[in-house]
C-alpha positions in Angstrom: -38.5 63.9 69.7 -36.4 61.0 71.1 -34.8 60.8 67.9 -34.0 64.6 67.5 -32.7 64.8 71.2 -30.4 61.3 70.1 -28.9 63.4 66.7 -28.0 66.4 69.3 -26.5 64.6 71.8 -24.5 62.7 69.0 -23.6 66.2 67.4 -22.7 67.5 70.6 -20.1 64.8 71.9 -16.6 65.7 72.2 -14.2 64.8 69.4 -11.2 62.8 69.0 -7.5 63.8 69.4 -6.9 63.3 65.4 -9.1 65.9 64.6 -8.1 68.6 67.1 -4.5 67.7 65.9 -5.5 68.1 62.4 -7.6 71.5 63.0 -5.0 73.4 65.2 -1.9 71.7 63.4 -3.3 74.0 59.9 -4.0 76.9 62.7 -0.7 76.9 63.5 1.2 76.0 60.8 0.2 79.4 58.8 -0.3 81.4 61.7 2.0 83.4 64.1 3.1 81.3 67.0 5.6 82.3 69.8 9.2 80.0 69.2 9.4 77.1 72.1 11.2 74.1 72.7 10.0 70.5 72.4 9.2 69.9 76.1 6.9 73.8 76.3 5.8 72.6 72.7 4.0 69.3 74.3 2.6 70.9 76.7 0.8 73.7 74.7 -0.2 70.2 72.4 -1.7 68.8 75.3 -3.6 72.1 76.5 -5.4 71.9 73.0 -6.3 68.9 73.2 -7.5 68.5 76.7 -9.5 71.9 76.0 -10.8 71.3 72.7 -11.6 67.4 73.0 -15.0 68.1 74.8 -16.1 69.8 72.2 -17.9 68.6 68.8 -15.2 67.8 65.8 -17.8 70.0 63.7 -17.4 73.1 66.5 -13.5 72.4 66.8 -13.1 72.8 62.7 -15.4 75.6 62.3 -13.8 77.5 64.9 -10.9 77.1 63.7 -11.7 77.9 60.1 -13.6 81.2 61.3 -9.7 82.1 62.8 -8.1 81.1 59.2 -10.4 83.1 57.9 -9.9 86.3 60.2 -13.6 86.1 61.0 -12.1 85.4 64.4 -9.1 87.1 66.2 -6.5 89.7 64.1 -5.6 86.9 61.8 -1.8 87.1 62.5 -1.4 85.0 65.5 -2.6 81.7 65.9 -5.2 81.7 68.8 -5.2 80.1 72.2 -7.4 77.2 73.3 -9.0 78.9 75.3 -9.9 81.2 72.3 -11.0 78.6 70.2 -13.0 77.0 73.1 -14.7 80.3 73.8 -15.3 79.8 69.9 -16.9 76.5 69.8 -19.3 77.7 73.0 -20.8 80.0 70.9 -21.3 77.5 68.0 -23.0 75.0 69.6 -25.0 76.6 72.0 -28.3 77.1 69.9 -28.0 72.8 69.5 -27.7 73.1 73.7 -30.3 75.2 73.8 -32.6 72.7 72.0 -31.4 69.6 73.1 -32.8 71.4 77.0 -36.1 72.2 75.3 -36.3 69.1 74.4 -35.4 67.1 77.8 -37.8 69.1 79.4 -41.0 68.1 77.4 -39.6 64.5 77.8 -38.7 64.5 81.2 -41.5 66.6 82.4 -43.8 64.6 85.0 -47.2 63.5 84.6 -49.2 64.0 87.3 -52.7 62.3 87.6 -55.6 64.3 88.2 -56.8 64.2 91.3 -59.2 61.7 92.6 -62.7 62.9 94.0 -61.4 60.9 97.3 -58.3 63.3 97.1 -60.2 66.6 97.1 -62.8 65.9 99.7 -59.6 65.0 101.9 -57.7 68.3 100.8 -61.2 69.8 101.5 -61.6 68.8 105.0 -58.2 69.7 106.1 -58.1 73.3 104.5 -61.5 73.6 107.0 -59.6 72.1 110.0 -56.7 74.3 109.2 -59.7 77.8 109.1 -61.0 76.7 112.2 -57.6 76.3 114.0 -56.8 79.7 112.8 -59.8 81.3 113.9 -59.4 79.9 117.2 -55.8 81.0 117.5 -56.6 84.7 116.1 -59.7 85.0 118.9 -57.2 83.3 121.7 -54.7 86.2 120.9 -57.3 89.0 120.4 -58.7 88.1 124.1 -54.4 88.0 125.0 -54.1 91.5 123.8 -56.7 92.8 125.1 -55.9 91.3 128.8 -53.0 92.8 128.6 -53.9 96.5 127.8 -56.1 96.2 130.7 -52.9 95.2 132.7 -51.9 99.0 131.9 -52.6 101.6 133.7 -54.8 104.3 131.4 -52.6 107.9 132.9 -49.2 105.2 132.1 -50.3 104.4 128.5 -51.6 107.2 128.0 -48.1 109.4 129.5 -46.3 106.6 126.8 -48.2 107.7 123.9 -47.4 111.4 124.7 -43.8 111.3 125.1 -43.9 109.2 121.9 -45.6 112.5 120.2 -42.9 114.9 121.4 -40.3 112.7 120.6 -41.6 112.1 117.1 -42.3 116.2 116.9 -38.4 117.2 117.9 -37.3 114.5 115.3 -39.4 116.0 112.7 -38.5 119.1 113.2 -34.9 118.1 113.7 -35.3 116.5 110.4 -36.4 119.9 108.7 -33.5 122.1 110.2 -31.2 119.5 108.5 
């Protein structure tokens, strides 16, 4: 697996400027580009290459084959590199895709089993944690129930009325609508 995940990383490094230049330079040279001058023709140089270096020499020619071709854009004007890019994404993401399948059975971390020392202890604190809990749960039970004592019966029970009416007009309310 180490060797396979070496040959994709290796297939997947960026290229060199000679090969973008070569690639694009045949793009262009029997495809439709807009007229410029010299100092607007440098720049559009320099946006190929810094776009299309970062991708694989083998993605950067194929894409731009698959444009020579028509298989790609209309096949009149020569494409931008951002076209081409969007290209070369598409060509080397099934190698991507393996190359992350791959990292993530060799990177994956091994984790001992647990000891019997380890489980007792995880044992004994998962019954201090139910006791605590039980202990809370009856301390707020006997809270709750203090306070409906606090109450008045006639004032609770006057609350729980006007909570019916009001719940009754909004129903009905509800039903009108």
């Amino acid at each position: 697996m180490v060797a396979r995940r070496n040959d994709l990383d290796a297939a997947l490094g960026g290229c060199d400027e000679a090969t973008v230049r070569r690639a694009v330079g045949m793009l262009r040279s029997v495809m439709a580009v807009q007229q410029a001058d010299e100092a607007t023709q440098k720049l559009q140089r320099a946006a190929y290459l810094a776009t299309l270096t970062k991708y694989p020499g083998w993605a950067v020619e194929r894409a731009c084959q698959d444009f020579l071709d028509a298989t790609r854009g209309e096949g009149i004007h020569a494409p931008k590199p951002g076209e081409i890019a969007a290209v070369c994404r598409v060509l080397i993401r099934e190698a991507q895709a393996e190359r992350a399948r791959i990292n993530a059975v060799l990177d994956a971390e091994i984790v001992p089993a647990p000891t019997e020392e380890d489980r007792k202890r995880v044992q004994e604190r998962y019954e201090a944690f139910v006791r605590e809990a039980t202990a809370r749960a009856a301390d707020t039970k006997v809270m709750l129930e203090s306070r409906k004592s606090d109450i008045p019966t006639e004032v609770r029970q006057a609350a729980l009325d006007d909570l019916k009416r009001r719940e009754e007009r909004r129903l009905a309310e509800e039903e009108k609508a």
